[in-house]
GUTI-186951 format. One record per residue (C-alpha): residue in one letter; x, y, z. Coordinates in pm, 1 decimal. Example, Ala and Ser with C-alpha at 12.3 -4.5 7.8 and 13.67 -1.06 7.14 Angstrom:
BEGIN
<res->A	xx->1230.0	yy->-450.0	zz->780.0>
<res->S	xx->1367.0	yy->-106.0	zz->714.0>
END
This chain:
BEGIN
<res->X	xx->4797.7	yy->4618.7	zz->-462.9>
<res->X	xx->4761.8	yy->4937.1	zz->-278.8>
<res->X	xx->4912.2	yy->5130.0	zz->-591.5>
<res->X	xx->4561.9	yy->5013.0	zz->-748.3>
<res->X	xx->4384.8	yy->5103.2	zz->-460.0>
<res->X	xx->4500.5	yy->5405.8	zz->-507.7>
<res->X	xx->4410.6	yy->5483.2	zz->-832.6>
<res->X	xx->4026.7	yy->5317.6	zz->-757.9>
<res->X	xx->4006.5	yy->5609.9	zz->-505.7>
<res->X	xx->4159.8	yy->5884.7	zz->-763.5>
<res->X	xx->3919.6	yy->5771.4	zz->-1020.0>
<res->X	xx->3612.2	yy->5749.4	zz->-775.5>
<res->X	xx->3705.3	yy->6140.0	zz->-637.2>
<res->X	xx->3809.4	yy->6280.1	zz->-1005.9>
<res->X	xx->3436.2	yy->6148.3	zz->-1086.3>
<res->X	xx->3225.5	yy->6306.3	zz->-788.4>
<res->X	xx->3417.3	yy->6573.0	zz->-837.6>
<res->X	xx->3308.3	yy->6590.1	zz->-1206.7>
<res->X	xx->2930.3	yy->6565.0	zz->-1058.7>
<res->X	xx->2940.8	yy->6864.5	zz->-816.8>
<res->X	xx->3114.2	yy->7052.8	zz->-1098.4>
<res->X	xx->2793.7	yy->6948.1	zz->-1304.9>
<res->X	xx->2540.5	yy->7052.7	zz->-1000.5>
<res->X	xx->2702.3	yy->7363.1	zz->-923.8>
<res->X	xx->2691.9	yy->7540.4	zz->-1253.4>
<res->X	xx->2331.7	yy->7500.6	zz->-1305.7>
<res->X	xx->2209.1	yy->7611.1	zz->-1001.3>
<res->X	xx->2403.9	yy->7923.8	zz->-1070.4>
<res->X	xx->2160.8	yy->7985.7	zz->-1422.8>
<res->X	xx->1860.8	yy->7991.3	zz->-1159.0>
<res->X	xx->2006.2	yy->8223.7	zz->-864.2>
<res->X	xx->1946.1	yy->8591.3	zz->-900.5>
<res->X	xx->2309.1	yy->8771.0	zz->-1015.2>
<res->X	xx->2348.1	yy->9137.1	zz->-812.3>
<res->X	xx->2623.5	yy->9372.3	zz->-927.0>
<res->X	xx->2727.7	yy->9250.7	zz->-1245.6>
<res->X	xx->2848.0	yy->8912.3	zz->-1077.1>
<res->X	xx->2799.2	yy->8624.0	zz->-1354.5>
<res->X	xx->2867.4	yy->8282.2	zz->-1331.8>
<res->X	xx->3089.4	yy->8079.3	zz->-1580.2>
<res->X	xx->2829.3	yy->7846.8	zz->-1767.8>
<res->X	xx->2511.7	yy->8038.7	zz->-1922.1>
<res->X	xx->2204.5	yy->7878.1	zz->-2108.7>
<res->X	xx->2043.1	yy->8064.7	zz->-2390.9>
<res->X	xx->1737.0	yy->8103.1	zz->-2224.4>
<res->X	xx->1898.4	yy->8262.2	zz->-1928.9>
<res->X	xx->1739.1	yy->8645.6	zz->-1834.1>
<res->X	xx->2026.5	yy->8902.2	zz->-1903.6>
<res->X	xx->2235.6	yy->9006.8	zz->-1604.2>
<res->X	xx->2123.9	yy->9363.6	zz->-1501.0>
<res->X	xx->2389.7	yy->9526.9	zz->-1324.6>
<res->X	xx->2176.1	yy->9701.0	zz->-1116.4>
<res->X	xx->1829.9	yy->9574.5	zz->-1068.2>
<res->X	xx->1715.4	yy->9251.4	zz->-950.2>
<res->X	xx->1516.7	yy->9038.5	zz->-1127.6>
<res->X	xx->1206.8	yy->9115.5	zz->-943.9>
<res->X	xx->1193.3	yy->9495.8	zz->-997.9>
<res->X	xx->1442.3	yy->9595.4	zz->-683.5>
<res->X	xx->1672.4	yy->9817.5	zz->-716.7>
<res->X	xx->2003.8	yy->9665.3	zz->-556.8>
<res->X	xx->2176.8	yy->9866.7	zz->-324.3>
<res->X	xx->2539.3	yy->9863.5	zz->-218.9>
<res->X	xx->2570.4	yy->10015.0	zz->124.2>
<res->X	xx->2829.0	yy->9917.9	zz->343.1>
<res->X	xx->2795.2	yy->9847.0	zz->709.1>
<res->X	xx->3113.6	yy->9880.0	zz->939.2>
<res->X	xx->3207.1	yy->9708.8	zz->1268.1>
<res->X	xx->3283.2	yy->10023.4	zz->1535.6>
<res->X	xx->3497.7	yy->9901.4	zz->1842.4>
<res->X	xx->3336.9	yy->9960.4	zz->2174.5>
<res->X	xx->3606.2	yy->10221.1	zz->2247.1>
<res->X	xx->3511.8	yy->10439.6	zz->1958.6>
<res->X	xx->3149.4	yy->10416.6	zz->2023.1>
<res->X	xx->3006.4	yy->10804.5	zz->2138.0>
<res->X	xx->2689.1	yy->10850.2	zz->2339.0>
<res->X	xx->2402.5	yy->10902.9	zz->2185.0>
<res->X	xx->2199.0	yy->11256.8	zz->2151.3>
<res->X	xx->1833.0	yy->11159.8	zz->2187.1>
<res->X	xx->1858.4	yy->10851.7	zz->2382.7>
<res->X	xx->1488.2	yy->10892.4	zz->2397.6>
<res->X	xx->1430.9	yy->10928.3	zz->2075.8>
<res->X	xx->1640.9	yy->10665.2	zz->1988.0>
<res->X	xx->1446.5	yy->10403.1	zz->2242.1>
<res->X	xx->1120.6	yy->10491.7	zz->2114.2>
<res->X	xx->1192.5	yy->10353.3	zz->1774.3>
<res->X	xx->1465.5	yy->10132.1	zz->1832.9>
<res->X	xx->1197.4	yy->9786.3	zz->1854.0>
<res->X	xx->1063.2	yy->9888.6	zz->1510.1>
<res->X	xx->1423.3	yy->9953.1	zz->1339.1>
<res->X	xx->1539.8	yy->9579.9	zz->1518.2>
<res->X	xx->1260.2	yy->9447.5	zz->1303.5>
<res->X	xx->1294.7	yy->9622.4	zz->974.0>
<res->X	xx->1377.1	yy->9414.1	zz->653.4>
<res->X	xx->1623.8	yy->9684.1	zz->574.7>
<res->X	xx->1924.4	yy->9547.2	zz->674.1>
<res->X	xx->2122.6	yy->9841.6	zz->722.0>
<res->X	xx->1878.3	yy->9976.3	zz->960.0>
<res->X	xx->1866.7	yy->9660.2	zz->1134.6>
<res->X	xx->2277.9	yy->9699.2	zz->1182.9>
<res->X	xx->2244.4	yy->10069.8	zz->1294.2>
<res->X	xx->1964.1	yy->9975.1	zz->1530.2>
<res->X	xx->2211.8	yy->9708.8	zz->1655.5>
<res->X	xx->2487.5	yy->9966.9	zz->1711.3>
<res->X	xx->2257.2	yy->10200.0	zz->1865.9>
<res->X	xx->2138.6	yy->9918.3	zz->2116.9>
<res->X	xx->2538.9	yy->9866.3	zz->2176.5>
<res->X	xx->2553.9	yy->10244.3	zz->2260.0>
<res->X	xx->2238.0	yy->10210.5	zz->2562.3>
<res->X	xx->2447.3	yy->9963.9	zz->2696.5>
<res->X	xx->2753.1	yy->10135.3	zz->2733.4>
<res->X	xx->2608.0	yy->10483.1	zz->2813.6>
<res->X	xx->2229.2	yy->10423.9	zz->2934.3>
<res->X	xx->2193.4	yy->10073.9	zz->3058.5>
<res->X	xx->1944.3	yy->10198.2	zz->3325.2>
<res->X	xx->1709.2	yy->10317.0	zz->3049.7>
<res->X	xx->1794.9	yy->9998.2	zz->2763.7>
<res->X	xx->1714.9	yy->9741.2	zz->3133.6>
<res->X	xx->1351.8	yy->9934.6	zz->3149.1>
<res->X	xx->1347.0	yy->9838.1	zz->2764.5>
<res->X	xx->1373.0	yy->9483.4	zz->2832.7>
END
């Protein structure tokens, strides 16, 4: 008995299985594809994959944003300068700003948390 048990709940995973296989590919077809990425299952009617546009126009970028350690963070040169724009940079859709504005806000606390407190 539990050796067909067993095989009921093979046969019921091998078939959702077969269903999120099914799901999976197609919403690939309708997801934008950056950097030459493609997915495995393609429908005629598919746009082409543009290695370096979007679909909408965009040019795709490929910057790279690195974690710096606390320790090797340096004080900054313009602190002023640097808290005078720093709310508009925290807001930007540009990411990459957004993650330099970060570390820059990392940096008043370290080196000016008098002047980041009056910020807050």
């Amino acid at each position: 008995m539990s050796d067909s048990a067993l095989k009921d709940l093979n046969l019921a995973q091998s078939a959702e299985l077969e269903k999120t296989k099914d799901s999976s590919a197609k919403s690939c077809i309708t997801k934008p594809v950056l950097n030459g990425n493609k997915c495995n299952n393609t429908e005629e009617n598919a746009p082409p994959v543009l290695p370096d546009a979007v679909t909408n126009g965009c040019e795709a970028g490929n910057a790279d944003v690195e974690y710096i350690d606390s320790e090797s963070l340096t004080d900054l040169e313009d602190a002023g300068a640097t808290l005078s724009t720093l709310v508009a940079r925290l807001d930007s859709k540009d990411w990459v700003m957004t993650c330099e504005a970060l570390n820059n806000v990392r940096q008043l606390a370290i080196f000016h948390k008098d002047r980041l407190q009056e910020l807050l």
